[in-house]
N, C-alpha and C positions, 0 to 999 in steps of 0.2 A: 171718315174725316176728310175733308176738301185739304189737296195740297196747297202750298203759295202761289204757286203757276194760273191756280186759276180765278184767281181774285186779279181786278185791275186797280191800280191804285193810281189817282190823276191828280197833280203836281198842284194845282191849285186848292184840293183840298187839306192836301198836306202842308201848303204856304209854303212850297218850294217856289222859286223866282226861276220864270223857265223865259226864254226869247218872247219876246211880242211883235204882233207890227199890226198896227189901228189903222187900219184903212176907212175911217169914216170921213166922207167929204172930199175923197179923192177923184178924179174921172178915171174913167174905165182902161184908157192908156196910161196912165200915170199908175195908178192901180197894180196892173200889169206886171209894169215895170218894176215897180218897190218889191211884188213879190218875188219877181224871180231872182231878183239881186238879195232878199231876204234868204229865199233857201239856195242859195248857192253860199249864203254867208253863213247859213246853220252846216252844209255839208262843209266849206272851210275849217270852222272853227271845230268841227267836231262833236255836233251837239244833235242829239239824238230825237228831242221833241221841240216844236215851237206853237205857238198860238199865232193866229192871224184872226182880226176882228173887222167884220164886212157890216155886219148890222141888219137892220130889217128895209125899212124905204119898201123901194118898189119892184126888188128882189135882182136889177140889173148885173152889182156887184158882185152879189152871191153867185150867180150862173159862170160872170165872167172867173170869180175867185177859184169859183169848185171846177171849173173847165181848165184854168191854168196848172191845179193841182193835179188832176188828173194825167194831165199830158204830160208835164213832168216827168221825167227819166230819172229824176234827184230824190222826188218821193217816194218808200216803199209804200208807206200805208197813212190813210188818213180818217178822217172822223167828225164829222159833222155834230156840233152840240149849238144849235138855237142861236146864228149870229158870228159864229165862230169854226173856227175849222184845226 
């Protein structure tokens, strides 16, 4: 029998209401910005997972989104799902 530990369960399926931040239509500096004042406002407030939504286009955001995540001292771990991070 599989413990709990090894199942993942993610907040949208379960219509938990977790942080967001829509990045769609932004420039890549504005972008940026929104993000890192977003996880600096998820490690403020104490909140444990957030969503950020980059979208498809012509993949600019996405590289800049998952670069800024990456280099982040504030993230431990993250997750790429189709548009979303």
């Amino acid at each position: 029998m599989s413990s709990l530990s090894e199942y993942k369960f993610y907040a949208a399926e379960l219509g938990a209401k977790i942080p967001e931040l829509d990045l769609h239509g932004n420039y890549p500096d504005v972008a940026v910005e929104k993000l890192e004042i977003f996880i600096s406002d998820l490690v403020f407030n104490k909140e444990n997972i957030g969503r950020v939504i980059y979208g498809g286009g012509t993949g600019k955001l996405r590289e800049i989104v998952l670069s800024t995540v990456k280099k982040s001292q504030l993230v431990k771990d993250w997750k790429e799902e189709g548009g979303s991070c």
